[in-house]
C-alpha positions as CSV (number, residue, x, y, z in Angstrom):
1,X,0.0,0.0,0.0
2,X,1.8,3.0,-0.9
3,X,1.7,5.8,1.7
4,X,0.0,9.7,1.8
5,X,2.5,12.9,1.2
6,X,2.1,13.6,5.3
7,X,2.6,9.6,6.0
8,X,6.1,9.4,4.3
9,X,7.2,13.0,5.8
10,X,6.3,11.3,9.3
11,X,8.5,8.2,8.7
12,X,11.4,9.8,7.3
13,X,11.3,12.3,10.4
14,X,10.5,9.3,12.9
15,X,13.6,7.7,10.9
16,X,16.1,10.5,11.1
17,X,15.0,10.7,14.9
18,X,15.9,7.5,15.7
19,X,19.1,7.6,14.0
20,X,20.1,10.3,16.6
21,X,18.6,8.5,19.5
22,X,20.4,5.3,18.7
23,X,23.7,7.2,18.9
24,X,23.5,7.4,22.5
25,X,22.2,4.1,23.4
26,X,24.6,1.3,24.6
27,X,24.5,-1.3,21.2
28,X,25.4,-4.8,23.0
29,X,23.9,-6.6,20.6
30,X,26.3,-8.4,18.4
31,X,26.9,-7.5,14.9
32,X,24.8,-9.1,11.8
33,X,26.6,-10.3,9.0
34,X,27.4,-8.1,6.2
35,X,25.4,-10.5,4.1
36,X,22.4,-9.6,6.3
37,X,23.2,-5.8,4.9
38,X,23.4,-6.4,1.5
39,X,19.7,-8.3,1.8
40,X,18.7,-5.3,3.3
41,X,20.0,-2.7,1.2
42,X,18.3,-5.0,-1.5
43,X,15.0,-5.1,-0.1
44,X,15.0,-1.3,0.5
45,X,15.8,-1.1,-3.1
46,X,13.0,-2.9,-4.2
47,X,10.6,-1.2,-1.9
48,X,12.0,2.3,-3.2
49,X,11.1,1.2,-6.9
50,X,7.2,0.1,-5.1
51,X,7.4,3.8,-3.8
52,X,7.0,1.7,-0.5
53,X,9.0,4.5,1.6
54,X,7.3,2.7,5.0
55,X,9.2,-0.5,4.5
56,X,12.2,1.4,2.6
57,X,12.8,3.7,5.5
58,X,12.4,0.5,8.2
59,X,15.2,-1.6,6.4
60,X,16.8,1.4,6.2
61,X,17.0,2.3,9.9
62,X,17.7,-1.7,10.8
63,X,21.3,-0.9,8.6
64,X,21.6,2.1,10.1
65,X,21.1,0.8,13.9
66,X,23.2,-2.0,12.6
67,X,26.4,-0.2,11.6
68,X,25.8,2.4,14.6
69,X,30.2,2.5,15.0
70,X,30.3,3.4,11.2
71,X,27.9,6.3,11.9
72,X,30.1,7.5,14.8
73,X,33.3,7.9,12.9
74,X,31.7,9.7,10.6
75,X,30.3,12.2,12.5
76,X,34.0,12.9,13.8
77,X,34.8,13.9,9.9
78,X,32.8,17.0,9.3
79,X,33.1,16.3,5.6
80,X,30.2,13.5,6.0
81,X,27.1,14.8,7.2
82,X,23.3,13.1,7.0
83,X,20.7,15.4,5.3
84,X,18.5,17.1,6.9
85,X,14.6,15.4,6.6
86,X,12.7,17.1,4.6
87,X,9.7,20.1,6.0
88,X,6.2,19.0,6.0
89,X,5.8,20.5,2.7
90,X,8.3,19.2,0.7
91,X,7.6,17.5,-2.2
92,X,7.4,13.6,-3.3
93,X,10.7,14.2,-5.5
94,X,12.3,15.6,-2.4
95,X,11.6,13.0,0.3
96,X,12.9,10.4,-2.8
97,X,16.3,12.7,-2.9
98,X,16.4,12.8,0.7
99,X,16.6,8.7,0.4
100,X,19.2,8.7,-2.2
101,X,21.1,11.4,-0.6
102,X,21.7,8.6,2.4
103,X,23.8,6.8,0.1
104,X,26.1,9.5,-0.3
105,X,26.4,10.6,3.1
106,X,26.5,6.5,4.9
107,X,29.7,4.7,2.5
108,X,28.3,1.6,3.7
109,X,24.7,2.1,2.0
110,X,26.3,3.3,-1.3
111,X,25.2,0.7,-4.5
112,X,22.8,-0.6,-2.2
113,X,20.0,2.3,-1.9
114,X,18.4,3.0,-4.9
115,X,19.4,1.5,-8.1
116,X,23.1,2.3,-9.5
117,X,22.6,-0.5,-12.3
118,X,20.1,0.8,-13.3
119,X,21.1,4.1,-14.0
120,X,24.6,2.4,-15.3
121,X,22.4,0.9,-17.8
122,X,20.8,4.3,-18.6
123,X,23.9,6.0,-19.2
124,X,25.7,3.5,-20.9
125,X,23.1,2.8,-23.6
126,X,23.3,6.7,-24.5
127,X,26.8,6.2,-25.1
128,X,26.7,3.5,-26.9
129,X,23.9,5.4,-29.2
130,X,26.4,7.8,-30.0
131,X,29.6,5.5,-31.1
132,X,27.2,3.5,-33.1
133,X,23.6,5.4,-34.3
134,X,24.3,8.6,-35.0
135,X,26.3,10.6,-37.0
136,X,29.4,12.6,-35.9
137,X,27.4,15.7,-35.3
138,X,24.3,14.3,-33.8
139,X,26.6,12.3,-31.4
140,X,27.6,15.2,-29.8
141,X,24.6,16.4,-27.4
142,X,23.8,12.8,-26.6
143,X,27.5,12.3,-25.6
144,X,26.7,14.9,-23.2
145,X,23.3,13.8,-22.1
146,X,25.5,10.8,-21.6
147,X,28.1,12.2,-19.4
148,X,25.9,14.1,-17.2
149,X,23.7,10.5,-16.4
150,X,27.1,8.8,-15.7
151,X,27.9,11.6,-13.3
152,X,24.6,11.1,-11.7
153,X,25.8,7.5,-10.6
154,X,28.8,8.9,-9.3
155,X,27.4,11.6,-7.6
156,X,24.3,10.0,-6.1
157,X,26.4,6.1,-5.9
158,X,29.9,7.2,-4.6
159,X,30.8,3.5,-3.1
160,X,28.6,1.6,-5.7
161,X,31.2,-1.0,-7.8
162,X,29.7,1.1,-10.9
163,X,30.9,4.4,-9.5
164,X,35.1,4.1,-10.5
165,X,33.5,2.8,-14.2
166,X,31.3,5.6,-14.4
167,X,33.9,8.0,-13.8
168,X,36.4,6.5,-16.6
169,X,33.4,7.1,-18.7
170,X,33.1,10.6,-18.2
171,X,37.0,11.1,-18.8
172,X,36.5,8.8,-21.7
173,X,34.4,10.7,-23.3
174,X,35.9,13.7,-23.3
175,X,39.2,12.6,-24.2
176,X,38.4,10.2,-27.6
177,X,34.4,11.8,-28.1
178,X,34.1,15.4,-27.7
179,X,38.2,15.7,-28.4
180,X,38.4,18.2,-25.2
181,X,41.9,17.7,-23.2
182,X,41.3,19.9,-20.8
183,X,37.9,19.0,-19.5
184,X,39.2,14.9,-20.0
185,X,42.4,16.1,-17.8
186,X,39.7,17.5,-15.0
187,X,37.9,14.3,-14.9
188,X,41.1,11.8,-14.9
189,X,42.4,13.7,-12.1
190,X,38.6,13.4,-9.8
191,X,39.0,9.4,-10.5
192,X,42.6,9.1,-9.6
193,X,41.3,11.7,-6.3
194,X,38.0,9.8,-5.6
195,X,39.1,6.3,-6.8
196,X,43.1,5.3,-6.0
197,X,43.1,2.0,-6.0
198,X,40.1,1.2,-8.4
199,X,41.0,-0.7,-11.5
200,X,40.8,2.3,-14.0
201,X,43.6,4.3,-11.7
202,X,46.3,3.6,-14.0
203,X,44.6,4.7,-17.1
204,X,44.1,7.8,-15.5
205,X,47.7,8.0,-14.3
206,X,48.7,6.9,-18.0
207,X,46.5,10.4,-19.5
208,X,47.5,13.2,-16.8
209,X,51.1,12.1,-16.6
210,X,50.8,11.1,-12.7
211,X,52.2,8.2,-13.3
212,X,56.2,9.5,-14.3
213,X,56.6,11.1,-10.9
């Protein structure tokens, strides 16, 4: 049953409230298994794509209470914040960012919330429209429609295993599409900064030069 406007502000507030509570509450019990997180994150994904925010927002709050010491570090780095629930009268669209913003602020939530294959698929089959349907010239806006949906992933799926990919593709594109170096250069240099040790590092190194030093 999917929930009223006012019913899904009230959850995500009740949520966000016991977040904070659970902070200062002795957690003795012991630790679920981080396969127990990933069928969590999975079934709050589902429910998200039922616009079920109740039971979203309840598997949710189970990983949060779960993976309370997590929570704690962060809030030492200042750098990692939780957003702010949304008012009373924010809008559907907002209380769905609100979700997705989770992801980015919790690193141990990221590719779970949400659906980063998804929108890996999305982005992916605009680029491949442009190598192989359209002309040279009609390639170019969808190469950018492109780029801006791969840095949705990134933005919105930091710690998602698509995330290092997406970036590459962004760099990618630049550099051997839309023939601009210095844009290409920007982007090599935020995956070598966001993504070190990921697979597409060296490439990166290989295009700015890094790797000589």
């Amino acid at each position: 049953m999917k929930l009223s406007i006012p019913g899904i502000t009230s959850l995500i507030l009740t949520a966000c409230l016991a977040a904070t509570l659970w902070a200062a509450e002795d957690t003795t019990s012991a630790n679920l298994s981080k396969d127990s997180v990933e069928i969590r994150l999975d079934n709050a994904n589902q429910s998200l794509k039922e616009q079920n925010y109740d039971q979203a927002i309840s598997e949710l709050i189970k990983v949060i209470k779960q993976q309370q010491e997590t929570i704690d570090a962060l809030k030492k780095d200042r750098s990692v914040m939780t957003p702010p629930a949304p008012g009373p009268n924010a809008t559907q669209e907002e209380k769905e960012n609100f979700l997705k913003q989770i992801s980015k602020s919790l690193p141990f939530i990221g590719g779970g919330l949400g659906d980063a294959e998804e929108q890996w698929k999305k982005a992916y089959q605009l680029q491949h429209q442009a190598i192989f349907d359209l002309s040279r010239k009609a390639a170019i806006p969808v190469f950018e429609e492109a780029i801006k949906e791969f840095r949705v992933l990134v933005d919105y799926y930091p710690h998602s295993k698509r995330a290092p990919q997406s970036q590459r593709q962004i760099a990618w594109i630049y550099q051997t599409q839309l023939k601009d170096e210095g844009k290409a250069l920007v982007e090599w240099k935020k995956l070598i900064d966001l993504y070190p040790n990921s697979t597409y590092a060296s490439e990166a190194h290989s295009f700015t030069g890094e790797y000589r030093r």
